[in-house]
C-alpha positions in Angstrom: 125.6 -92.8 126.8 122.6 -94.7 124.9 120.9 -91.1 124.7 123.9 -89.9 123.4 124.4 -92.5 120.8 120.5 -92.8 119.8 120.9 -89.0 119.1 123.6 -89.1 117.4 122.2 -92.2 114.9 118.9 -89.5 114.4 121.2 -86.8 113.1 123.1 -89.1 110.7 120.1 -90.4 109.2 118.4 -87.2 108.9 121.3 -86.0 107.3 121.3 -89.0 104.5 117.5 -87.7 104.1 118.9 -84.5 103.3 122.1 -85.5 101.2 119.6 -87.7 99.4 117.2 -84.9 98.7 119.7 -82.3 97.6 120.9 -84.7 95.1 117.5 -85.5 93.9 117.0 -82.3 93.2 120.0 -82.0 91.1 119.2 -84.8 88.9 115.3 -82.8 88.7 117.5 -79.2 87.5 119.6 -81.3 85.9 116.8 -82.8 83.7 115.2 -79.7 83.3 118.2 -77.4 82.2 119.0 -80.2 79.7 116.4 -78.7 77.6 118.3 -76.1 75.5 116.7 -72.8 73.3 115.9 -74.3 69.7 115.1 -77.7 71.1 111.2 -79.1 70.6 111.5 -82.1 72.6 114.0 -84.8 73.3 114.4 -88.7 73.6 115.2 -90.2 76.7 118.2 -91.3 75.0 119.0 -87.5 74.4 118.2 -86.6 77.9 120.7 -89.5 79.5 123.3 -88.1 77.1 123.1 -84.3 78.5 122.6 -85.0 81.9 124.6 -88.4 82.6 121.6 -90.0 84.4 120.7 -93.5 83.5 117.4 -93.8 82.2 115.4 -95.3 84.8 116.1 -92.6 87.0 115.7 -89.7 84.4 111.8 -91.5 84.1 111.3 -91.5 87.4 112.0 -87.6 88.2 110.6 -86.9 84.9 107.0 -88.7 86.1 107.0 -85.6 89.0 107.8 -83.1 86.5 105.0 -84.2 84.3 102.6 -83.7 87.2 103.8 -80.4 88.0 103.2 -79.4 84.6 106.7 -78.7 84.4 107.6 -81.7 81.3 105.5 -83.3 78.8 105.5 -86.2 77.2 104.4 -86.5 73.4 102.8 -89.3 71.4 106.0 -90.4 69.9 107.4 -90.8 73.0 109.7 -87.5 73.6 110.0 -85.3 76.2 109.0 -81.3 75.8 108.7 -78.3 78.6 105.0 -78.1 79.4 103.2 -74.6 80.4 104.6 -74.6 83.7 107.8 -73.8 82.4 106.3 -70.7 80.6 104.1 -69.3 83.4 107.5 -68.9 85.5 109.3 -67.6 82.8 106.9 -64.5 82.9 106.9 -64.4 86.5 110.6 -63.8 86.4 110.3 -61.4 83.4 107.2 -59.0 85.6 109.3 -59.9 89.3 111.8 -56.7 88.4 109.4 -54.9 86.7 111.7 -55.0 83.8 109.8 -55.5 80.7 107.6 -52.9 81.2 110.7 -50.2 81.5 113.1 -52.0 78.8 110.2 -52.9 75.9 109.1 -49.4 75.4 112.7 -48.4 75.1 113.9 -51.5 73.4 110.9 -50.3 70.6 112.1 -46.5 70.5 115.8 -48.0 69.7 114.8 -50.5 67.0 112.6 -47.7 65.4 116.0 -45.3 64.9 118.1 -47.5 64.4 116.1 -49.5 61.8 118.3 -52.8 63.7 117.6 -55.3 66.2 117.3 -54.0 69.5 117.6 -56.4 72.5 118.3 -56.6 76.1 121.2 -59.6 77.9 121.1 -60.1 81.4 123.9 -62.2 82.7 123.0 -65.8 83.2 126.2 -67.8 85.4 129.0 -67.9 83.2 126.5 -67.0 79.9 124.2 -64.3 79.0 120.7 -64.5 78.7 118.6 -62.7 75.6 115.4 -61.4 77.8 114.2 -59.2 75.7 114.5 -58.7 71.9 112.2 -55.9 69.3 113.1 -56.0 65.9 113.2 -53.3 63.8 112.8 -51.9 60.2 115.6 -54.2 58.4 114.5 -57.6 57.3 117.2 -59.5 57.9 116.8 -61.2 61.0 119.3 -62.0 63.2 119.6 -65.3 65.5 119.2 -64.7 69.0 115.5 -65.0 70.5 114.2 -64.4 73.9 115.5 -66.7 75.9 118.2 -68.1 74.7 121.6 -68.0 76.2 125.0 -67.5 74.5 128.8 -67.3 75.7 130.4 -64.8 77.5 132.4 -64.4 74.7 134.3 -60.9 73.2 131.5 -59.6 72.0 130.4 -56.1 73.0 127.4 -57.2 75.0 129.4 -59.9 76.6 132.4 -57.4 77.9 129.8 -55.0 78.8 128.2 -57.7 81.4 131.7 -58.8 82.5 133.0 -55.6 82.7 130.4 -54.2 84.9 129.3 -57.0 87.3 131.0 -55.8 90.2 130.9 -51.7 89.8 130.5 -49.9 92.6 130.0 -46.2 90.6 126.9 -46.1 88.1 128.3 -42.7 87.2 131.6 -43.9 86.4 130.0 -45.7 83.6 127.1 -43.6 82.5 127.6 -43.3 78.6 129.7 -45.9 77.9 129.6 -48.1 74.6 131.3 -50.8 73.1 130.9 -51.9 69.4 132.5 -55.3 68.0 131.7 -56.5 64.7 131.9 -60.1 63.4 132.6 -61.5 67.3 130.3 -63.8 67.7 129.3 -64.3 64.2 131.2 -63.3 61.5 128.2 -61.6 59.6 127.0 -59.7 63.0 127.8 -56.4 65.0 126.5 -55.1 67.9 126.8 -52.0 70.1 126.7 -52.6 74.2 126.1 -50.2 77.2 125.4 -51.3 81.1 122.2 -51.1 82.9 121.8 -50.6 86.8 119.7 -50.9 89.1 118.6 -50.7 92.9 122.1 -50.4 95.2 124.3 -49.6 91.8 124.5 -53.2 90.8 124.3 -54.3 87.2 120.6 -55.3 85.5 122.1 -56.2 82.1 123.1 -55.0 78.8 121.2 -53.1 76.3 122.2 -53.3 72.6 121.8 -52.9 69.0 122.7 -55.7 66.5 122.6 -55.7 62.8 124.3 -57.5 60.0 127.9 -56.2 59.9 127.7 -55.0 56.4 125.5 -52.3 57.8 126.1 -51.6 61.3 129.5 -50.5 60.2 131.8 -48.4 62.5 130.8 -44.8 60.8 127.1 -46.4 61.3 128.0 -47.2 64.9 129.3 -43.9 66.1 126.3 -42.2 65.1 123.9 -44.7 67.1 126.3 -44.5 70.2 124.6 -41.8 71.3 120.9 -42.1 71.6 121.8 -46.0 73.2 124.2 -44.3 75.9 121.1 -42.0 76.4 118.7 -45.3 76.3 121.4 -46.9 79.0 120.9 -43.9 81.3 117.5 -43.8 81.2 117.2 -47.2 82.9 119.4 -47.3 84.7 117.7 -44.1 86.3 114.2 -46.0 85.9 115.4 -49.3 87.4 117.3 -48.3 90.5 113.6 -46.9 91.7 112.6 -50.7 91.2 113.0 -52.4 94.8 115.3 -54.9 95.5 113.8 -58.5 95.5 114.6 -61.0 98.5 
């Protein structure tokens, strides 16, 4: 019976060690995903208001980021993602071989279409901008390559929610949705899924424009060559192997 109970004292205290890891590596993600696109650096204050954690212990997971390279800290006493952050970032961008099969035809899209051309992949319940080539027009539009927006109604948006659980890539070859002024009121966009490896969704590729000029009439006529684009890679990335 003292075996028993000696044992059974081992495995509660090993799992504490493990209860008390998991959660210290949520307050770690937690710290890091506080940093959102558009932000430079943050005050510890900031940090304790995203993330709820008090502010010893946001310094003391943020002193084994900073040797990981992962967070910096500046002169004035903010908090900024060091290089670390940026070296994964491409190794998630070159693990699919994506960029090397969407860039060239993000470039041949933004060069018709004279419009933004840009790539969403979904992102939990957001989307993520991985890939963005701008074209001819000069006004610039606001998403950037890597930031994430809602899963809102716009046409990329119901393209990745639409299409996250398809089982037929041929059901859906050719298919385009256009919404203007969705998820800014001067902005359109046209949408159409991308598949890959065992017919599941990639992302989304799409053109955006200021409304004013990505009109329906202007729509319909680019509807074609980015349902074309769509089918392309989705014939390109379902050679790519599946990642475990």
């Amino acid at each position: 019976m003292a075996g028993v109970t000696g044992l059974w004292r081992v495995q509660k205290k090993l799992e504490a060690q493990d209860s008390t890891g998991a959660s210290s590596v949520e307050r770690v993600l937690a710290i890091l995903t506080a940093f959102k696109h558009g932000d430079r650096a943050l005050s510890l204050v900031e940090l304790a208001e995203r993330t709820g954690l008090v502010k010893s212990t946001i310094l003391r997971h943020i002193a084994s980021l900073q040797r990981f390279r992962l967070v910096a800290r500046l002169p004035d006493g903010r908090y900024r993602l060091d290089a670390e952050i940026l070296r994964l970032g491409t190794t998630y961008q070159h693990a699919f071989s994506l960029q090397d099969y969407v860039v060239p035809t993000l470039e041949q899209l933004a060069d018709q279409s004279g419009k933004t051309a840009m790539f969403y992949v979904p992102h939990g319940d957001e989307r993520l901008c991985l890939f963005r080539v701008e074209g001819a027009n000069p006004i610039r539009l606001r998403a950037q390559p890597g930031e994430v927006r809602p899963m809102d109604n716009s046409a990329v948006a119901q393209v990745l929610r639409r299409y996250a659980s398809t089982a037929k890539v041929q059901a859906t070859e050719g298919v385009v949705l256009y919404t203007s002024g969705v998820a800014d009121p001067h902005t359109a966009a046209l949408a159409t899924p991308v598949f890959g490896a065992g017919e599941t969704l990639i992302g989304a590729v799409a053109i955006a424009g200021p409304a004013t000029r990505l009109t329906p009439e202007k729509a319909q006529s680019l509807k074609e060559p980015l349902s074309e684009a769509g089918i392309e890679l989705t014939r390109l990335c379902s050679a790519i192997p599946v990642q475990n």
